[in-house]
N, C-alpha and C positions, 0 to 999 in steps of 0.2 A: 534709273531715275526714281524708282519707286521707292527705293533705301533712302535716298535723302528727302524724301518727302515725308517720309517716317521719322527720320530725324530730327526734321522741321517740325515737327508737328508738336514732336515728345518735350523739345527745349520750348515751343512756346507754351506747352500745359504746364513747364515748369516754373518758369515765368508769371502763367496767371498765379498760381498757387503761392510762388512769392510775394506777389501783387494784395493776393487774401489776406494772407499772413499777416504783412505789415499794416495794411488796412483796417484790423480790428486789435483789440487789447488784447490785454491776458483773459478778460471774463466772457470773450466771444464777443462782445459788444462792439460795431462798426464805430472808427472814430470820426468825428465829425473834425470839418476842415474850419473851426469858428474865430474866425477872426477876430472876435471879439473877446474870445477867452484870452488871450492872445498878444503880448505888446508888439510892437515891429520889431522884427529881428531876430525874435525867440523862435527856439524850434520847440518840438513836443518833449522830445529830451530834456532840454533845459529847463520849459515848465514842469517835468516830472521833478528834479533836482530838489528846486524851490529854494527858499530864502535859507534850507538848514542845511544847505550841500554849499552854499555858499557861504556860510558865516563859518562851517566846517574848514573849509580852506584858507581862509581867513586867520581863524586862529593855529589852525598847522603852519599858514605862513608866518605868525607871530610868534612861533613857540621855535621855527628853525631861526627867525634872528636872535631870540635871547639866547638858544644853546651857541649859536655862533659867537656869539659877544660872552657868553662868559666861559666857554669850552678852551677859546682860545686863550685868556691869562692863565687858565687852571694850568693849560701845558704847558705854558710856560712856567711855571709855579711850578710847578715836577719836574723838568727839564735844569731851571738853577737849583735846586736843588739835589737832584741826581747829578750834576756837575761838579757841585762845589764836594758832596761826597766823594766822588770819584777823584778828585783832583787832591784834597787833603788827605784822604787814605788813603787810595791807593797808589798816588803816583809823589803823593809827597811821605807815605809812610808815617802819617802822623794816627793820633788816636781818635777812634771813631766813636768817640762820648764829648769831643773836643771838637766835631764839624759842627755841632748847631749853638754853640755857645759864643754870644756875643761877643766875650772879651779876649779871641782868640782873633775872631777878625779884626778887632781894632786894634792889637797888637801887629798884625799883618799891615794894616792903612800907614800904625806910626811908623813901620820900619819901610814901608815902602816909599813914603812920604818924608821922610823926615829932612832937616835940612843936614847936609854933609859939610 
């Protein structure tokens, strides 16, 4: 019995000591429970935060839709590109100073197009 009374004893001085801890800042200074500092809903965290950990997020969330939105035509933009290379050189054996020139595709448009 006496071993767990010891035990009991040592988890609840742990306890108070967590209880300190969280109780005071970093400067030692007890913090005060002021409702008034305070809107409804906020914790002490989120008052720590403040309006520059939220306008931070903000524009991190603003900064991942414009790489979204323009990340995505880029690869596709390198994508027809690396296609239309790979498709004229290498699998049609044609000349690779001849993939990015206009009048080679529309030479391809008329003969694919043309009327028979």
């Amino acid at each position: 019995m006496s071993v767990e009374k010891a035990k009991l004893g040592v988890s609840r001085k742990k306890d108070r000591e967590t209880a300190d801890r969280l109780s005071h800042d970093e400067g030692g200074r007890e913090r005060g429970n002021d409702a008034a500092s305070r809107t409804e809903g906020e914790t002490p965290s989120a008052n720590k935060a403040g309006a520059s950990g939220r306008s931070r997020s903000r524009w991190l969330r603003a900064l991942r839709i414009i790489l979204r939105i323009c990340v995505v035509p880029v690869l596709f933009l390198i994508a027809l590109c690396g296609g239309l290379y790979i498709g004229y050189v290498v699998l049609g054996n044609g000349s690779a100073d001849d993939v990015f020139d206009w009048a080679t595709w529309q030479h391809m448009y008329d003969l694919i197009f043309a009327d028979s």
